[in-house]
C-alpha positions, 0 to 999 in steps of 0.5 A: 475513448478513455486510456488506463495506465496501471501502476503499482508502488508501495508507501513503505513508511520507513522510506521517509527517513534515513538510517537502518530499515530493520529496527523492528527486528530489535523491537521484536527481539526486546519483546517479552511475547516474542516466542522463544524460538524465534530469539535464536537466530539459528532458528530463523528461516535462512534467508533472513539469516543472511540478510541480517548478516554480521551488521544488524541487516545494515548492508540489506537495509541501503541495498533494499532503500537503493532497489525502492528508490529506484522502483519509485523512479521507473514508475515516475517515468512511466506516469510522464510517459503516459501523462494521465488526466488524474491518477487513481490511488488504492490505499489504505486509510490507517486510523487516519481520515476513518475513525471510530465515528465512520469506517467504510470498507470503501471511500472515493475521495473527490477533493478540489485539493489537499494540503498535507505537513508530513514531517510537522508531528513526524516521530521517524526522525530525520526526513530523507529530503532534510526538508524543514518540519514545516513545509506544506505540500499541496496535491489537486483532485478531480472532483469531476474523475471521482465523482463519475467513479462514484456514480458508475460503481453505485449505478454497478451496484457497489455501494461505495461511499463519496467524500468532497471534504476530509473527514478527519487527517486530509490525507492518509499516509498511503497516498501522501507517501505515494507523493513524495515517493513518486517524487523522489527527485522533486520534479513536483508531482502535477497530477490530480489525484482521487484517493479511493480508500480501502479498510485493509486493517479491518479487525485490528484498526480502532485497536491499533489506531494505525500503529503497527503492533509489537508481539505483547500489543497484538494480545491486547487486541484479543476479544476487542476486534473490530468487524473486518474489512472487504474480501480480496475477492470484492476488491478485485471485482471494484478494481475490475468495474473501476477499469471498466468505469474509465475505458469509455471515458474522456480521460487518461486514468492512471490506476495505482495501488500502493502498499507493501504486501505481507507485512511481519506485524500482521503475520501472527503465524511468524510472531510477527517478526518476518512476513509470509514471503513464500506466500508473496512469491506466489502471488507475484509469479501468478500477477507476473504470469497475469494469472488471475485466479488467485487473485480473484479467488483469495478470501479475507481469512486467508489474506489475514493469515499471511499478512496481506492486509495491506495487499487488498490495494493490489487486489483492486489493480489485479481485478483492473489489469484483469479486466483489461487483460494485461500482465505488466510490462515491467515488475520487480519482487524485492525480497525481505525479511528484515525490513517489515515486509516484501516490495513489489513494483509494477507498470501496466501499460496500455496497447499502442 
């Protein structure tokens, strides 16, 4: 009888480094597409007034790398607690492994083992671990773990691709950040892992190749969309028939998603300056209620228009944990409106 532990995160980019998390604001302020209104800050909504106070957001910016850093560290003691066989990680794959040549909606990534170089070609700047450019990180699959998924989701009539190899980049971002994050204190991070994929970028992912577009970039994706990505709705029945695929299984199966929810560079509706935060609390209260109608009723074009791309990871963990019928044992909304977007952590554990 197989155990799930549910676990949700976020690879916040910017957490790699050190120094101010709110310099998008600037970029965006230094913008000629910015509209006009959002220039004064008189207008912008009051709460994210006061996060950018009198220092540029400085003091929200180390309290907000503080709050994840911390999230981060509860959720590594709960993956040792639980000490899973492998993990499971929904994340999103930016223009990294999938490019113009194959962009599935979905992948399962059953790899032998990775290496990865996050800082050799890194443009951010100084990593936060001062760790030298040329360091490898290496990270173990489960080839037999994917392969079983693969198989009961196709048998399932989810028609979800498979990779034993690297396509392209060996990992995507999403699930080489969750590493090291999770590994905040370099202890080693010694679980297997098996990356299963989401398109969240969808209409704007060979447009973008993965760069978060500034106010006058995203006009130029105007006319040039992709075709779009997997509805929530999809992703929380996958994320339902993943847990479903490990309950009888042999395996202790960590489940994680990883990402930060409305992010301010998709939310064109704010400029894209500042995420949908009203819209975060929303979904927050109902995952924190383990209210899961919303979840499992949410289409692409509203997700699109609040900026939850990024959020199609959490809707496979919601249909899992949905599935199970759990609400989390522990969770945490941080707010922001200055550092891209708004993090939320989460632990789901199993009965005893």
């Amino acid at each position: 009888m197989g155990q799930i532990l549910g676990l949700g995160v976020t690879h916040y980019p910017s957490l790699t480094t050190e120094g101010n998390l709110c310099r998008r604001i600037k970029m965006c302020l230094a913008d000629p597409a910015l509209p006009e209104r959002l220039r004064s800050l008189e207008n912008w909504p009051e709460p994210m007034r006061r996060q950018w106070g009198s220092d540029d957001g400085l003091a929200h910016s180390d309290a907000h790398r503080q709050e994840m850093i911390d999230g981060f560290r509860r959720a590594r003691r709960a993956l040792d607690e639980f000490n899973p066989d492998f993990c499971v990680i929904w994340g999103d794959d930016q223009y990294e492994n999938f490019r113009d040549d194959c962009v599935p909606p979905f992948a399962i990534l059953a790899y032998d083992a990775v290496e990865f170089q996050p800082w050799l070609h890194s443009q951010r700047g100084v990593n936060a671990w001062h760790e030298p450019k040329e360091k490898i990180f290496s990270v173990r699959g489960h080839r037999q773990g994917g392969k079983h998924l693969a198989s009961f989701l196709l048998n399932g009539g989810f028609d979800i691709p498979y990779a034993y190899k690297p396509r392209h980049a060996s990992l995507g971002h999403a699930f080489t950040n969750s590493v090291l994050y999770l590994d905040w204190d370099r202890q080693g991070f010694p679980y297997p892992l098996v990356p299963f994929t989401t398109n969240a970028y969808g209409r704007y992912l060979t447009a973008s190749e993965g760069i978060p577009p500034t106010p006058s970039k995203a006009q130029s994706f105007e006319g040039h969309e992709d075709p779009p990505g997997p509805q929530p709705w999809r992703c929380f029945q996958i994320g339902a028939a993943t847990a479903r695929a490990f309950v009888d299984s042999p395996w202790r199966v960590a489940l994680i998603a990883s990402s930060s929810w409305s992010h301010s560079f998709l939310t064109a509706k704010h400029g894209r300056m500042y995420p949908d935060v009203e819209s975060d609390r929303r979904y927050y209260e109902a995952l924190h209620a383990g209210d899961w109608d919303i979840w499992q009723n949410t289409n692409l074009a509203q997700a699109e228009d609040r900026g939850h791309h990024e959020l199609l990871n959490w809707f496979c963990l919601a249909g899992a944990m949905a599935e199970l019928k759990r609400k989390p044992d522990e969770s945490v909304f941080l707010e922001s409106w200055i550092t891209n977007s708004d993090k939320v952590f989460a632990v789901f554990r199993p009965p005893q």
